[in-house]
C-alpha positions as CSV (number, residue, x, y, z in Angstrom):
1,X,12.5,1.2,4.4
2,X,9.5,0.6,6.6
3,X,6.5,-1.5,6.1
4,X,3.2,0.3,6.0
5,X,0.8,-1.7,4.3
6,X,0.6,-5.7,3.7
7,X,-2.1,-7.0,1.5
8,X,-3.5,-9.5,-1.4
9,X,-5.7,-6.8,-2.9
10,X,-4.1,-5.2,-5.5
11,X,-6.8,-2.5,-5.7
12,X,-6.1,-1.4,-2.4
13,X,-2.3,-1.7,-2.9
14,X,-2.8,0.5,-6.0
15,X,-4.8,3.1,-4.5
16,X,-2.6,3.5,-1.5
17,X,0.2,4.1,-3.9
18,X,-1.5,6.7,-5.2
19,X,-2.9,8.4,-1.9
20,X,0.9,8.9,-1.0
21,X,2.1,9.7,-4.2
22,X,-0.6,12.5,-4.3
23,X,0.8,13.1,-1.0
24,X,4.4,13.4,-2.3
25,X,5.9,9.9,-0.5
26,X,7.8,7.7,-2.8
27,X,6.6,3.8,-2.4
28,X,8.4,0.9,-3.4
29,X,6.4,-3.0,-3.6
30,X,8.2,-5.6,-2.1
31,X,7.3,-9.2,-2.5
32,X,5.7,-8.7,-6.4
33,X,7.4,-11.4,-7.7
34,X,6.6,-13.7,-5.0
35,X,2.9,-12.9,-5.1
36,X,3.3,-13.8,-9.0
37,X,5.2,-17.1,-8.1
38,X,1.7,-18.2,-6.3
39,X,0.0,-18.4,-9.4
40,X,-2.4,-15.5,-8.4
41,X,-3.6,-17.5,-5.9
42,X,-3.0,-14.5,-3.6
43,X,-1.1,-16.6,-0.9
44,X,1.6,-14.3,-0.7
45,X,0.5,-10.3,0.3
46,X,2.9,-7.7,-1.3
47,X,4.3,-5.0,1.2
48,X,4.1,-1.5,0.4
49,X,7.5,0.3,1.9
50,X,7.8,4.0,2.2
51,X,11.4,5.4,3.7
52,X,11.8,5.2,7.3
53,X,11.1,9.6,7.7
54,X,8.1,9.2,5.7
55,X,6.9,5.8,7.7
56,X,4.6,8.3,10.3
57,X,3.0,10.7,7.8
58,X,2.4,7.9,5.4
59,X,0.4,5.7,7.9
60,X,-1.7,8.8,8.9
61,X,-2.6,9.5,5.3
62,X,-3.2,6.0,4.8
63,X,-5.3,6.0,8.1
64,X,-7.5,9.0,6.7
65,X,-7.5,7.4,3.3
66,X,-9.2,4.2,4.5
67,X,-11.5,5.7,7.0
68,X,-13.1,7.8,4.2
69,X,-16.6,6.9,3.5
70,X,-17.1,6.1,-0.2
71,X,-18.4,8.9,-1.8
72,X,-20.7,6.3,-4.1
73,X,-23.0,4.8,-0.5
């Protein structure tokens, strides 16, 4: 498993997952508990892992995906 993303936003943890599930990359969430254990203080970032082939396609997706501008400005 690879680490591709690391964050305390859980918008932009959810909407990553969803990018690359659209995209056809299964994600796994490390560190949830943790992050919960911090008393939503958002101390502690949750890490969104892809598998180790997918690690280079998701990061370009994710790349693309952030870059976009919002189609709401």
């Amino acid at each position: 498993m690879r680490e591709i993303l690391k964050t305390n936003n859980p918008v932009e943890l959810n909407f990553a997952q969803a990018v690359l599930k659209d995209a056809g990359i299964e994600t796994v969430v490390f560190d949830t508990n943790m992050s919960v254990l911090d008393g939503s203080m958002v101390i502690l970032p949750q890490r969104l892992m892809v598998a180790n082939e997918d690690e280079a396609e998701a990061l370009a997706i994710l790349k693309d995906a952030f870059a976009a501008p919002s189609p709401l400005a």
